[in-house]
C-alpha atoms as a printed R data frame, in Angstrom:
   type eleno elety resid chain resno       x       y       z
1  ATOM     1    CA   UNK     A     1   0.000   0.000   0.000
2  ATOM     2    CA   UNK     A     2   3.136   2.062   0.474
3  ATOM     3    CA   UNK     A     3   2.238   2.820  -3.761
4  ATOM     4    CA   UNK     A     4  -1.039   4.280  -3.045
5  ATOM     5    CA   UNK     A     5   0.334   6.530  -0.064
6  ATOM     6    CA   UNK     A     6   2.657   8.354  -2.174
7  ATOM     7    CA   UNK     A     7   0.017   8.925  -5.059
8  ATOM     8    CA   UNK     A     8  -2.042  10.707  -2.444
9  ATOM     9    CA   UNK     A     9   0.834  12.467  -1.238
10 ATOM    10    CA   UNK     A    10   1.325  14.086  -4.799
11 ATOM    11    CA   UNK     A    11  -2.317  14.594  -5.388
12 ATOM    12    CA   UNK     A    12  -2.482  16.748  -2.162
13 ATOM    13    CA   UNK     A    13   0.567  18.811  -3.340
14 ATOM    14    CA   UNK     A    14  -2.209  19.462  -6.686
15 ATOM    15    CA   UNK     A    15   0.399  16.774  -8.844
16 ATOM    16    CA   UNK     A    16  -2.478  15.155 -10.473
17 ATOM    17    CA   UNK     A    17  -0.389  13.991 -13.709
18 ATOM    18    CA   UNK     A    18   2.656  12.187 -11.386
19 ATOM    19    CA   UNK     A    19  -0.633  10.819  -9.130
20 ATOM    20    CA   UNK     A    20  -2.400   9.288 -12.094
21 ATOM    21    CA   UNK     A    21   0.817   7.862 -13.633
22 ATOM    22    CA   UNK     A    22   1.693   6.397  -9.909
23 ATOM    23    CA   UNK     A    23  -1.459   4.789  -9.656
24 ATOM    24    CA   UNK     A    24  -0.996   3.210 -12.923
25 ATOM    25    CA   UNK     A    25   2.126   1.859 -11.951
26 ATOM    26    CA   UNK     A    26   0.320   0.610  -8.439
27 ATOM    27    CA   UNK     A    27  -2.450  -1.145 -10.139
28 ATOM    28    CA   UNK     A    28  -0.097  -2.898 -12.605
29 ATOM    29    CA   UNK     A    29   1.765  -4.149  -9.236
30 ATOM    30    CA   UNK     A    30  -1.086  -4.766  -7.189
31 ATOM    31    CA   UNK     A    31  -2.305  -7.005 -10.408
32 ATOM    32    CA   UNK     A    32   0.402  -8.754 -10.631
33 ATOM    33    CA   UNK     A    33   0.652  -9.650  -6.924
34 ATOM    34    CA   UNK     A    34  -2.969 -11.091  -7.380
35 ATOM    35    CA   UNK     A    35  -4.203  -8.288  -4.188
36 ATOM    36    CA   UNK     A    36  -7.390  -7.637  -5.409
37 ATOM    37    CA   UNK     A    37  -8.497  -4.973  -2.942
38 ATOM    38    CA   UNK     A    38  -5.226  -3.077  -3.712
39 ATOM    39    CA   UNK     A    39  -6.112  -3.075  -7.393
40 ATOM    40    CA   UNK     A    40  -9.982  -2.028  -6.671
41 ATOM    41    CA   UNK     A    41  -8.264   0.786  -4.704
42 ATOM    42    CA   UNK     A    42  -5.956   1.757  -7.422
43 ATOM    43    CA   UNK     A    43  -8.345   1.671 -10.137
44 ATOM    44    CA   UNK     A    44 -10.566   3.546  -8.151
45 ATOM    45    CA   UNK     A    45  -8.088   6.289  -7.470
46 ATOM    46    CA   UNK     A    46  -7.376   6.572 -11.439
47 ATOM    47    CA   UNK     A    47 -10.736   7.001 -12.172
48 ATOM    48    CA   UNK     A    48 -10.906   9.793  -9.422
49 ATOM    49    CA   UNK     A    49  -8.311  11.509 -10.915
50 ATOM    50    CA   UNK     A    50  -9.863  11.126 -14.698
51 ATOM    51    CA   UNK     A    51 -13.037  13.220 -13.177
52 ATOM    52    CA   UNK     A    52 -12.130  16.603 -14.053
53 ATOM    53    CA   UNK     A    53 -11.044  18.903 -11.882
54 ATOM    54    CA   UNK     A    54 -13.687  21.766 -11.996
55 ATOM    55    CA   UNK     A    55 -16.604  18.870 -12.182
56 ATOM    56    CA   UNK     A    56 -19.052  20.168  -9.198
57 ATOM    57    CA   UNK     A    57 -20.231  16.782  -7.328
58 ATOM    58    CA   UNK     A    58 -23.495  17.372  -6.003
59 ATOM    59    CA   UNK     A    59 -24.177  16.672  -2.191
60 ATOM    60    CA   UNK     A    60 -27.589  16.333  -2.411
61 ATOM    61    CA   UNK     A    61 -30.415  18.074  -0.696
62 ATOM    62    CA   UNK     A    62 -30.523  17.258   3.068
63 ATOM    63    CA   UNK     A    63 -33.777  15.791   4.419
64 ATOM    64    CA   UNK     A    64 -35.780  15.843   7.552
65 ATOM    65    CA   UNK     A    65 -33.876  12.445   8.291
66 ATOM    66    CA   UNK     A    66 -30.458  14.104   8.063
67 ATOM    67    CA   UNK     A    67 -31.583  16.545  10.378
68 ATOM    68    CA   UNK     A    68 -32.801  14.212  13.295
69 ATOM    69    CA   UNK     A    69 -29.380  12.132  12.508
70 ATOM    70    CA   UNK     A    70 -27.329  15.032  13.405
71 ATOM    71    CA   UNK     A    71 -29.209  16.172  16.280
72 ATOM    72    CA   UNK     A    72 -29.708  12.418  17.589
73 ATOM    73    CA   UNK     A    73 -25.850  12.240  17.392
74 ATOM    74    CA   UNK     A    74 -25.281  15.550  19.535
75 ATOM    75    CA   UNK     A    75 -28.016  14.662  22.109
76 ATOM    76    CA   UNK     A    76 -25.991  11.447  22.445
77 ATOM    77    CA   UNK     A    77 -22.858  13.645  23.500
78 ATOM    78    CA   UNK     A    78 -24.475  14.556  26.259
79 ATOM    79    CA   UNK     A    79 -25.411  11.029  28.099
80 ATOM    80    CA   UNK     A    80 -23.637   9.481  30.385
81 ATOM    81    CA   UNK     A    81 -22.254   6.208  29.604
């Protein structure tokens, strides 16, 4: 996994080419070691950094049920256990 650390580490520095060609490289290794979730993981990474950059993912609309989850979750805060 030591691969797929230092492709994050150049997509936080905003070195999206050098991240996508690392986690080429990663899934070709992770492959060819047969470590499926390493490859899912790598593949999924390359496909997050195909998405273009200025692409606007939508959160969705909160609800009435997002609303009780968050407040259920700070009431809880308070209770002793």
């Amino acid at each position: 996994m030591s691969k797929l650390r230092f492709d994050n580490a150049r997509y936080q520095i905003l070195d999206r080419q050098g991240a996508f060609q690392d986690a080429q490289i990663a899934e070709k290794m992770f492959t060819s070691q047969n470590n499926g979730p390493g490859t899912l993981t790598a593949q999924a990474f390359i496909q997050e950094l195909q998405t273009p950059v200025n692409e606007k993912v939508s959160a969705g609309k909160p609800s009435f049920v997002d609303f009780l989850g968050s407040l259920g979750s700070v009431l809880l805060q308070f209770l002793p256990f």
